[in-house]
ZAVEX-461824 format. One record per residue (C-alpha): residue in three letters; x, y, z. Coordinates in steps of 0.05 Angstrom, whole numbers, padded with zeros to 5 digits, always signed. Layout:
AlaXYZ/...
This chain:
Unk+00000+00000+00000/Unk+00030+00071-00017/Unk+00044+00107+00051/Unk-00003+00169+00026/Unk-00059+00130+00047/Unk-00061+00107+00120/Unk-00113+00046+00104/Unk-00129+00008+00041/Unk-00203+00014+00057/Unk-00248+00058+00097/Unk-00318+00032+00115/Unk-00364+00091+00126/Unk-00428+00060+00160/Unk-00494+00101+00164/Unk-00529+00094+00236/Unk-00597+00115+00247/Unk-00637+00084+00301/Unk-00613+00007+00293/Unk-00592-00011+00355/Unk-00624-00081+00351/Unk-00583-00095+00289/Unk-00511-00053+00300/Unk-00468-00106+00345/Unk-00484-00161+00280/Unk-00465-00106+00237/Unk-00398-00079+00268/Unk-00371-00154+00287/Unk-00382-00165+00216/Unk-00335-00106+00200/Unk-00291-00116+00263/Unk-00280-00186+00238/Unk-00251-00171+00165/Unk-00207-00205+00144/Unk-00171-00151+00102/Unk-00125-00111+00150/Unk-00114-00042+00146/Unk-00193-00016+00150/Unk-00215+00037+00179/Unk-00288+00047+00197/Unk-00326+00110+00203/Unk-00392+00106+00240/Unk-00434+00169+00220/Unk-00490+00167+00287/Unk-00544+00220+00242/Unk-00572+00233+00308/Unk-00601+00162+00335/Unk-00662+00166+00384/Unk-00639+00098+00413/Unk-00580+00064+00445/Unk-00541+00062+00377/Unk-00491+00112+00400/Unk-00473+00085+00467/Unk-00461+00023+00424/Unk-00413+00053+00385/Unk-00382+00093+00433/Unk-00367+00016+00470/Unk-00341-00015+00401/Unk-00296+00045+00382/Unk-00262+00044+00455/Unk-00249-00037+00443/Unk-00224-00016+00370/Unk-00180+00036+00350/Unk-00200+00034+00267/Unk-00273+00048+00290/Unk-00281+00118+00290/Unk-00354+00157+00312/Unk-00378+00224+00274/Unk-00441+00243+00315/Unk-00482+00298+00279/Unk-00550+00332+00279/Unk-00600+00293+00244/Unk-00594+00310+00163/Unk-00608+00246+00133/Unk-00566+00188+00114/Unk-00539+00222+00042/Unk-00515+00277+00085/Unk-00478+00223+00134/Unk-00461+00186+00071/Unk-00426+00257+00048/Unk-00394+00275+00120/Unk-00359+00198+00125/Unk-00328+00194+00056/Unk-00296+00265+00065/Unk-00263+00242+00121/Unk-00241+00181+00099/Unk-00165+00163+00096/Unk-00171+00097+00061/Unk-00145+00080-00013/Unk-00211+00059-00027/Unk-00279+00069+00005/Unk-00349+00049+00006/Unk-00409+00058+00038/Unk-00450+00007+00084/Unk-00523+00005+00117/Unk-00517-00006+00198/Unk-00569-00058+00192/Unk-00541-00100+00140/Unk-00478-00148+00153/Unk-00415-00158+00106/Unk-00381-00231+00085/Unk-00325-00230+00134/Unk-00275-00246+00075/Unk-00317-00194+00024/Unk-00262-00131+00033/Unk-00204-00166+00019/Unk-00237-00195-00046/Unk-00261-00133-00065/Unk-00196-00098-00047/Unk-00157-00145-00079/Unk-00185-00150-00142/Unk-00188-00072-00155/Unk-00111-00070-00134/Unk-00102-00126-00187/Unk-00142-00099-00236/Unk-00134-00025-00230/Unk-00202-00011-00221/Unk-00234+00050-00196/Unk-00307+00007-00174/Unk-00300-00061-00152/Unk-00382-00101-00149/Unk-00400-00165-00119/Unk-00456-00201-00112/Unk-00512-00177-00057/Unk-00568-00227-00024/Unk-00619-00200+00011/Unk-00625-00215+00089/Unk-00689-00235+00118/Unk-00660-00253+00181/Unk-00638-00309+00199/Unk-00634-00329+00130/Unk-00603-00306+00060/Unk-00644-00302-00001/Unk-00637-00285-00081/Unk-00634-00213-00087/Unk-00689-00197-00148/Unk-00688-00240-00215/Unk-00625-00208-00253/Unk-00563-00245-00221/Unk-00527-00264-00274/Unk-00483-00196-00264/Unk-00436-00229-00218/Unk-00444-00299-00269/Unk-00358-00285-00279/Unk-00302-00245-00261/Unk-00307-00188-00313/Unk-00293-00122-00338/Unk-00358-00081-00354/Unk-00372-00044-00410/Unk-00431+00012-00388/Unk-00445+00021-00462/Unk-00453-00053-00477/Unk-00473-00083-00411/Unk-00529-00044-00392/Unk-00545-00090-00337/Unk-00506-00067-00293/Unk-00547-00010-00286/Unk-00601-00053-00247/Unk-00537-00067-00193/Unk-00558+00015-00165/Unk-00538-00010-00098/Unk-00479+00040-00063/Unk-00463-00015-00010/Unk-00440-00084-00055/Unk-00385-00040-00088/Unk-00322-00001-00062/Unk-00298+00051-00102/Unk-00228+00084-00104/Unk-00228+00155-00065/Unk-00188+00189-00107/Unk-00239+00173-00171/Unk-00296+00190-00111/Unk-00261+00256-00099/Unk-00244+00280-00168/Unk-00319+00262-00196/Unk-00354+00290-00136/Unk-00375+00215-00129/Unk-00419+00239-00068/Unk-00504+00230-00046/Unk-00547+00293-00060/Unk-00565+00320+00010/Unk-00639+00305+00024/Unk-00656+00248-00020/Unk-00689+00190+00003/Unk-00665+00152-00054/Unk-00604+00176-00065/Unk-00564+00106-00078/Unk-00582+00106-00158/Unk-00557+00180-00166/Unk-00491+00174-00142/Unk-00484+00097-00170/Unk-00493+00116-00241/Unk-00454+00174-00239/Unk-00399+00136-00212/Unk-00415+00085-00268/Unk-00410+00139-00317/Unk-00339+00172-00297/Unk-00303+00107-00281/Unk-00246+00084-00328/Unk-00249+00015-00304/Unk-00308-00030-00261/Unk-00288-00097-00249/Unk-00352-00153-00229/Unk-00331-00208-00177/Unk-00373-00273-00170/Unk-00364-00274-00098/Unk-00427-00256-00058/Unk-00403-00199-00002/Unk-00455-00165+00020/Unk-00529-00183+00058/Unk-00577-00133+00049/Unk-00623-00133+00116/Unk-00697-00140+00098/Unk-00744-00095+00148/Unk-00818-00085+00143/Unk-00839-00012+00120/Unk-00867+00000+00183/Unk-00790+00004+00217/Unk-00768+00057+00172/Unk-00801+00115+00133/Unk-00757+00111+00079/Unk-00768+00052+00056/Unk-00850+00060+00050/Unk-00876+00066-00016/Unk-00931+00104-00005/Unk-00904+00159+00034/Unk-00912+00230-00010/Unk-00835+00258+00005/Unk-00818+00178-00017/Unk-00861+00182-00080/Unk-00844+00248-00095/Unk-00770+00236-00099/Unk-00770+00175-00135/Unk-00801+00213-00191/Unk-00744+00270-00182/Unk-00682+00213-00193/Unk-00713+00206-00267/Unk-00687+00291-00275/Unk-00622+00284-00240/Unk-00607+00216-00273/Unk-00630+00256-00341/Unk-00573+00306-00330/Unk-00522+00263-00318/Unk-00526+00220-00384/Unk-00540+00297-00420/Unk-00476+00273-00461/Unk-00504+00211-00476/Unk-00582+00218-00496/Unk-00576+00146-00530/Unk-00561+00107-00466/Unk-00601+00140-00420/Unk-00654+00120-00465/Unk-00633+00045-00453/Unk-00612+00060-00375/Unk-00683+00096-00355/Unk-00726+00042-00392/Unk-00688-00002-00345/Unk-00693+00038-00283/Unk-00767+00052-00311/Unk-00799-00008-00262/Unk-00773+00036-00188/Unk-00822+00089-00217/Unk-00884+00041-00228/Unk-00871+00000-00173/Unk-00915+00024-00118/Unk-00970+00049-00165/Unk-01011-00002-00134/Unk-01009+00030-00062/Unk-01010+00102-00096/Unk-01074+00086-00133/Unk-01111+00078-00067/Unk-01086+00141-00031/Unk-01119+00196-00065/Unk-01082+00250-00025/Unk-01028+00241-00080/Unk-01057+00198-00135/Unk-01072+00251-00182/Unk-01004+00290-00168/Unk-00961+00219-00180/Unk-01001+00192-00244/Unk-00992+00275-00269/Unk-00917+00277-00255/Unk-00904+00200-00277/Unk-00940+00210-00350/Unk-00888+00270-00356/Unk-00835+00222-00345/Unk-00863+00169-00400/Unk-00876+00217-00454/Unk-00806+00239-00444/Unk-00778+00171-00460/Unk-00767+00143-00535/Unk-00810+00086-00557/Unk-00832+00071-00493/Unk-00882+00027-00509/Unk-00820-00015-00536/Unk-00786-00038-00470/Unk-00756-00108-00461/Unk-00725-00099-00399/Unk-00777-00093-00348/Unk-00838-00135-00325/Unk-00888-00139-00381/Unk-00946-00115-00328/Unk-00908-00048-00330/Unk-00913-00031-00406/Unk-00979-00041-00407/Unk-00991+00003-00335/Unk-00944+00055-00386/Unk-00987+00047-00445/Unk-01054+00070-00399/Unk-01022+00122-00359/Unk-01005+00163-00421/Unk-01069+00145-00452/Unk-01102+00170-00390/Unk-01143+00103-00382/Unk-01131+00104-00308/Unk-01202+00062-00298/Unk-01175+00011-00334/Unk-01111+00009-00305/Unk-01146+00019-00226/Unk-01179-00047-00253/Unk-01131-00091-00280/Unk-01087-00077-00210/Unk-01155-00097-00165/Unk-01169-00156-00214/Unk-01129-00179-00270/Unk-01059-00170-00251/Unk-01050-00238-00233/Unk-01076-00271-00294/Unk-01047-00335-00321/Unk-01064-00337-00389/Unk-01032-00331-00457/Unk-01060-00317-00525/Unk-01006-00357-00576/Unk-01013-00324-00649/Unk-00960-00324-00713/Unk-00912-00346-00670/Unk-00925-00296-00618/Unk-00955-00309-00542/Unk-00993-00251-00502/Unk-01020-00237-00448/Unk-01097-00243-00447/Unk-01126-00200-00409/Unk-01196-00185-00422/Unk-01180-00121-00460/Unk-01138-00162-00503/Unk-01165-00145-00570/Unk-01223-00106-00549/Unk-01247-00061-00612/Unk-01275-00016-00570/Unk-01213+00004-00524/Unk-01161-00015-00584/Unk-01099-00026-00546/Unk-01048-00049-00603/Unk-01036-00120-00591/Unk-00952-00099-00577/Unk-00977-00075-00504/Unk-00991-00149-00486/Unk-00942-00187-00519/Unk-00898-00231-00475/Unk-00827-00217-00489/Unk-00785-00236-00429/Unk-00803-00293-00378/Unk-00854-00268-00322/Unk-00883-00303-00271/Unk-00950-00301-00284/Unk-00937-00346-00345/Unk-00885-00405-00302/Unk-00940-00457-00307/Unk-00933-00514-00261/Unk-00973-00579-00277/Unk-00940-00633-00232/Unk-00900-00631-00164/Unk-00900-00673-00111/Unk-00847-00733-00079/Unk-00849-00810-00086/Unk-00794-00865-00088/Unk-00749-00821-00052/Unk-00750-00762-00106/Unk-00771-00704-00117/Unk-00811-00692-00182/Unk-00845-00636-00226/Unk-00871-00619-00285/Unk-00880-00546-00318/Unk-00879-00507-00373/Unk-00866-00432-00401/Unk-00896-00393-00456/Unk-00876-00440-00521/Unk-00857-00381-00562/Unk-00796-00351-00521/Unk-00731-00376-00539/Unk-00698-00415-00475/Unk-00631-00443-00483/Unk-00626-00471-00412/Unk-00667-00485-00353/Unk-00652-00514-00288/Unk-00688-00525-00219/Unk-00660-00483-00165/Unk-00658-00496-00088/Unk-00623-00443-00044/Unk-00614-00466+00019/Unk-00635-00425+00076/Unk-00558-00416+00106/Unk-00550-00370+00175/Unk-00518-00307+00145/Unk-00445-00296+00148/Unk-00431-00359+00178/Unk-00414-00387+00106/Unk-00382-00348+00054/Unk-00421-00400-00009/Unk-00473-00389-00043/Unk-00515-00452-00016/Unk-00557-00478-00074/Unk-00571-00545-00112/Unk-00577-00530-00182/Unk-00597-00589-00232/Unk-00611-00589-00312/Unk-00695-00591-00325/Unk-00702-00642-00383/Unk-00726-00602-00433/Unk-00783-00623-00488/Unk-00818-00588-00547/Unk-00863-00525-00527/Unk-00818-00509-00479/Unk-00836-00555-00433/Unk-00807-00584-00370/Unk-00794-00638-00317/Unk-00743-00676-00276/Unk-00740-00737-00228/Unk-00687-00717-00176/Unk-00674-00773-00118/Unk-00668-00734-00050/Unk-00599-00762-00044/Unk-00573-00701-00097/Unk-00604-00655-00042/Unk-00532-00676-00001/Unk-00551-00629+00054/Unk-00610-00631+00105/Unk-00635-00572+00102/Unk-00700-00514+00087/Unk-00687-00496+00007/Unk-00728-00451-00027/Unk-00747-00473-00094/Unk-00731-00430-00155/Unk-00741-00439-00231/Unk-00671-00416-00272/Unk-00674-00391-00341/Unk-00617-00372-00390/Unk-00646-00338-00451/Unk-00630-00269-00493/Unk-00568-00261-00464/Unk-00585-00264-00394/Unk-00598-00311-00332/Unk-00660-00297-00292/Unk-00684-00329-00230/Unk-00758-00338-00208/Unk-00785-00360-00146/Unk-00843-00421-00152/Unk-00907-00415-00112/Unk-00973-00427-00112/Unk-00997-00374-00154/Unk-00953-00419-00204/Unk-01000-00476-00201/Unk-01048-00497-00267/Unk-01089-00533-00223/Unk-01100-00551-00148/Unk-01050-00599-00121/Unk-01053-00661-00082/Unk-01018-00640-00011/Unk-01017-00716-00002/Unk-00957-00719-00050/Unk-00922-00670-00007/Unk-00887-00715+00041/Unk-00847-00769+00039/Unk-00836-00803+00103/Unk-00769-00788+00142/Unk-00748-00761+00070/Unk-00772-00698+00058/Unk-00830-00659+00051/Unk-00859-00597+00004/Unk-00885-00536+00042/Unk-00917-00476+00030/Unk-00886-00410+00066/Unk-00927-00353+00100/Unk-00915-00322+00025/Unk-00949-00384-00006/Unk-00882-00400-00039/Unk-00861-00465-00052/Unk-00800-00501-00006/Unk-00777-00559+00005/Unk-00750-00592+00073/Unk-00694-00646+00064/Unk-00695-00691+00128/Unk-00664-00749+00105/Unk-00605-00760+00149/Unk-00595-00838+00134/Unk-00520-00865+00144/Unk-00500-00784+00157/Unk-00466-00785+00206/Unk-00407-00817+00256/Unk-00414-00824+00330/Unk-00353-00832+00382/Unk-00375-00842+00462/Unk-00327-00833+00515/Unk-00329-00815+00586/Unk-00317-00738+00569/Unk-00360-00730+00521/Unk-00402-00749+00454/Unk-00373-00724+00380/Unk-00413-00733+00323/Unk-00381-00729+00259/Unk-00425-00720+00192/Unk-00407-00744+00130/Unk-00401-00687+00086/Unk-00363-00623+00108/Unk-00424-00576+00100/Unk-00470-00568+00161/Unk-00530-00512+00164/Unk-00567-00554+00217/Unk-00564-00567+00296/Unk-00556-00628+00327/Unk-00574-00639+00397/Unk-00606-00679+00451/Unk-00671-00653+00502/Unk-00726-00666+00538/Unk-00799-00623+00545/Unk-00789-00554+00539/Unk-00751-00518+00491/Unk-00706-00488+00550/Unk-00681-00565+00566/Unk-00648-00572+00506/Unk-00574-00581+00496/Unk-00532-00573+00421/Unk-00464-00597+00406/Unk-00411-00547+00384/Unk-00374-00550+00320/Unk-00302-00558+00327/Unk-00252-00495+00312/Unk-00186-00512+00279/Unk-00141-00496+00331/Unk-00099-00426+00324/Unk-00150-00414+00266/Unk-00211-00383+00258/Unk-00239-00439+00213/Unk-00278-00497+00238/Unk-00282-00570+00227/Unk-00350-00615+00218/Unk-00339-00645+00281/Unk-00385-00634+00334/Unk-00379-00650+00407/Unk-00418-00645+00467/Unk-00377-00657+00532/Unk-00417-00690+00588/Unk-00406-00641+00643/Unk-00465-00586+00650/Unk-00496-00618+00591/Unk-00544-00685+00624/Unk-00587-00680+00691/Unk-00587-00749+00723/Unk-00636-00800+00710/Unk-00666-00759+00655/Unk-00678-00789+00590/Unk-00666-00745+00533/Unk-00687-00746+00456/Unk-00639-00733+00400/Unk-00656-00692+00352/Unk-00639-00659+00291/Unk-00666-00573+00288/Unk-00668-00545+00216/Unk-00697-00474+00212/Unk-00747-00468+00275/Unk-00758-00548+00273/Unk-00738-00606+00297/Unk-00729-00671+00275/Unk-00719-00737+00327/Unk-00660-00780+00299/Unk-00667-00852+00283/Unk-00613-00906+00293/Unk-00605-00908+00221/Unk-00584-00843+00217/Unk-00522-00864+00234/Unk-00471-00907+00204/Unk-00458-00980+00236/Unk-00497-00949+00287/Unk-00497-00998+00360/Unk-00521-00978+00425/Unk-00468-00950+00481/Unk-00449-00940+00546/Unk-00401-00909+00580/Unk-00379-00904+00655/Unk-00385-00834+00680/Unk-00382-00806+00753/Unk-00411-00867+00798/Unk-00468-00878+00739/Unk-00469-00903+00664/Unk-00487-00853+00600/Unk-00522-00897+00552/Unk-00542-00886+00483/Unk-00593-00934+00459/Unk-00658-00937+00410/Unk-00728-00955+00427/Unk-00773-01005+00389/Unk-00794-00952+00335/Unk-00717-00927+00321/Unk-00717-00866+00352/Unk-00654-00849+00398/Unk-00647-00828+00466/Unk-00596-00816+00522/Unk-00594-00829+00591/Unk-00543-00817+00647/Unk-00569-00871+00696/Unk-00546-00867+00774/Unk-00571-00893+00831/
């Protein structure tokens, strides 16, 4: 590192009122493994216990650094931290949100390697405790690459400041900075650091998780809130004088960006305090876009909401969002498909027939016919639109993995066998699924150019299912979430794992090196339960797969305990065979005997017997 910069990176971190989230957030940082980071806390006047927080971290550390200012708003405490950064390279992170603990020293590494002055990887979002994809486009972080703004204008959906550091002296010499007062003031300063950078580099390493929080925690992230509303319409000006060099690619770039305008039309609709204001302002905005009837890049349900908001057929549009916007089916003509919606071809209305056409993948029109598990696999059938051109499709499950605990993406991805009329189907045996674990299931598409990801559900379904075919006994077992979204729970631990006894204590040793589950042993309550440990490698922070739960504090005598296997919030009792070579055990331990042993329906228990 050149000794004009005292650090190679400076973290500035934007606190407001998250005091139930900060210690995850600043052991995250604290726990880097790139040395040489400072980290600038910017308190924008917290009503809670955030700052005496900090105040305990920074005297503990002496990189972590506290600016405590009136309240101005985070692009103001954005501002204030980068100017005083002394780091090489900085970047910009939420206090509720946690960072990889190996993410900066990729990120850092591979813009000293590559000379870059932005460095992105990949972002998940964080619905705590688990990770999840971050919206359908991920194929940005697909490879290690050098970006192009002019050719991949992808990358423009990636308007996230906090997945990305960014060299200061670029930040400093472009006035790379947040406008003071805007809500949403991450796409502003994003493209225009898009737009004066010589080099961006893309990683494929996932670095950052994005915390999740219902509207109701924070006013800036409800959609129906007027000053919200209000300045997502003003980004489309600001983002318009930016590209004023460039008229072309804004073009392509706003008809991108075009969806974070529409999006909460639905909840604006039904608040006429600003309904007429929003539709006035947005229809200025569409008419000021070429062709923007001719849009492949967003959702097809927002060129049509276009098409009626600058025809002014806002009854139409107020009904299709109460009624139709869930609508399944598809109109196939001269090698066309479209959506048909009632006023699909209506001679009275006369919408042209381009409004409705189904150009990109949505998921109204992921059409699933068959799911269910027998014979120890998983099974489903499906099919798409026949007149979009797919070049690969796979079945997706993403395991539900604790946050930063693993540094892999934790999915199961397997080739759909694909037939004529783009349909699809595969018989997968639950063994592929090597892990037990939650997985969300996801349908994977490659076509155009690009790599979207959708998430199955019911809404997905032709007809109603059988729920019988759900469950396959001590194998698995389909579920529906809160969300009515489709997972699937892998409990088949047959021949997993290794036991060893002694009179110290019990390790357990699985078979494969990758663990997202708890192992333990209990009885009644909840609060009675005990969990082995993973191993640490010693004079490392790495771990093992071992896990080991020493006798001492752990049993109550004469107090017969269930093993059990917790995935997510559930638990699972264990079964002899869910061991390999398994035998029943005892071992001598203070004045008594610890035995393992099984009862006459498999299920395994331990005792410390003493008279």
């Amino acid at each position: 590192m050149s000794s004009e910069y005292e650090y190679k990176l400076s973290v500035v971190v934007l606190v407001y009122n998250t005091e139930e989230f900060l210690e995850e957030c600043l052991d995250s940082l604290v726990n880097q493994t790139l040395d040489d980071m400072e980290i600038i806390c910017v308190n924008d006047e917290s009503k809670d216990n955030s700052l005496n927080i900090l105040k305990r971290y920074a005297k503990k550390y002496d990189n972590i650094k506290i600016i405590d200012q009136k309240n101005t708003g985070g692009a103001t405490a954005g501002n204030n931290g980068l100017k005083m950064a002394k780091g090489e390279y900085v970047t910009i992170m939420d206090s509720d949100d946690v960072v990889v603990e190996d993410a900066y020293e990729k990120l850092y590494n591979k813009a000293k390697e590559t000379d870059s002055d932005i460095v992105s990887g990949k972002p998940f979002k964080y619905v705590a405790p688990y990770q999840t994809q971050l919206g359908t486009r991920q194929d940005m972080w697909d490879k290690e690459r050098t970006v192009d703004i002019h050719k991949d204008i992808e990358i423009f959906y990636d308007v996230f400041y906090w997945d990305k550091i960014y060299r200061r002296e670029f930040v400093e010499k472009n006035d790379i900075y947040m406008i003071p007062g805007k809500l949403y003031a991450d796409a502003p300063m994003v493209f225009k650091a898009f737009l004066n950078a010589e080099k961006i580099t893309y990683i494929e390493d996932f670095v950052y998780y994005w915390r999740h929080r219902s509207v109701n925690e924070s006013i800036t992230k409800s959609l129906t809130n007027l000053k919200n509303t209000e300045d997502r319409l003003d980004n489309y000006y600001v983002l318009k004088e930016y590209f004023k060099d460039e008229p072309e690619l804004y073009n392509q770039v706003i008809k991108l960006y075009l969806e974070r305008f529409i999006y909460p039309i639905k909840g604006i609709l039904d608040n006429p305090i600003f309904k007429e204001a929003y539709l006035e302002d947005l229809k200025k905005i569409l008419l000021d876009i070429d062709d923007v009837i001719d849009n492949k890049f967003v959702n097809m349900k927002y060129v049509l909401y276009t098409y009626l908001i600058i025809n002014d057929e806002i009854s139409i549009l107020e009904d299709v969002l109460k009624n139709y916007e869930g609508v399944k089916d598809f109109f196939v003509y001269n090698g066309k498909s479209y959506w048909n919606l009632k006023y699909f071809r209506n001679p009275v209305i006369g919408i042209p027939d381009e409004v409705f056409e189904i150009r990109n993948l949505h998921q109204n029109f992921i059409n699933i016919q068959d799911i269910g598990l027998k014979n120890d696999a998983f099974y489903i059938k499906m099919s798409i639109p026949p007149t979009l051109k797919i070049d690969e499709a796979r079945i997706r499950f993403n395991g539900l993995t604790r946050k930063y605990g693993s540094k892999d993406d934790n999915s199961y991805i397997f080739d759909l066998n694909m037939h004529e009329g783009n349909r699809y189907d595969i018989e997968l045996p639950l063994e592929n699924l090597v892990n037990i674990n939650f997985y969300d299931i996801y349908l994977e598409v490659v076509y155009d150019g690009k790599r979207e990801i959708f998430r199955l559900g019911l809404n997905n379904f032709v007809d109603e299912m059988d729920e019988n075919l759900f469950f396959e006994e001590d194998k698995a077992r389909i579920v529906l979430t809160s969300n009515e979204n489709l997972s699937i729970v892998n409990t088949n631990v047959d021949s997993l794992l290794n036991l060893d006894m002694d009179e110290n204590r019990f390790k357990i040793i699985p078979n494969i090196e990758e663990i997202n589950y708890k192992l333990g042993f209990g009885y009644g309550k909840d609060s009675y339960d005990v969990y082995f440990k993973r191993l640490s490698i010693e004079n490392t922070d790495k771990f093992t797969n071992e896990l080991e739960m020493k006798w001492k504090y752990s049993l109550e005598k004469n107090t017969t305990y269930r093993m059990f296997v917790r995935i997510n919030k559930e638990k699972y009792l264990l079964k002899s065979k869910s061991f390999v070579n398994y035998e029943d055990q005892e071992v001598d331990y203070e004045g008594g005997k610890i035995r393992l042993f099984k009862d006459e329906n498999d299920y395994l228990y331990i005792r410390w017997e003493c008279e």
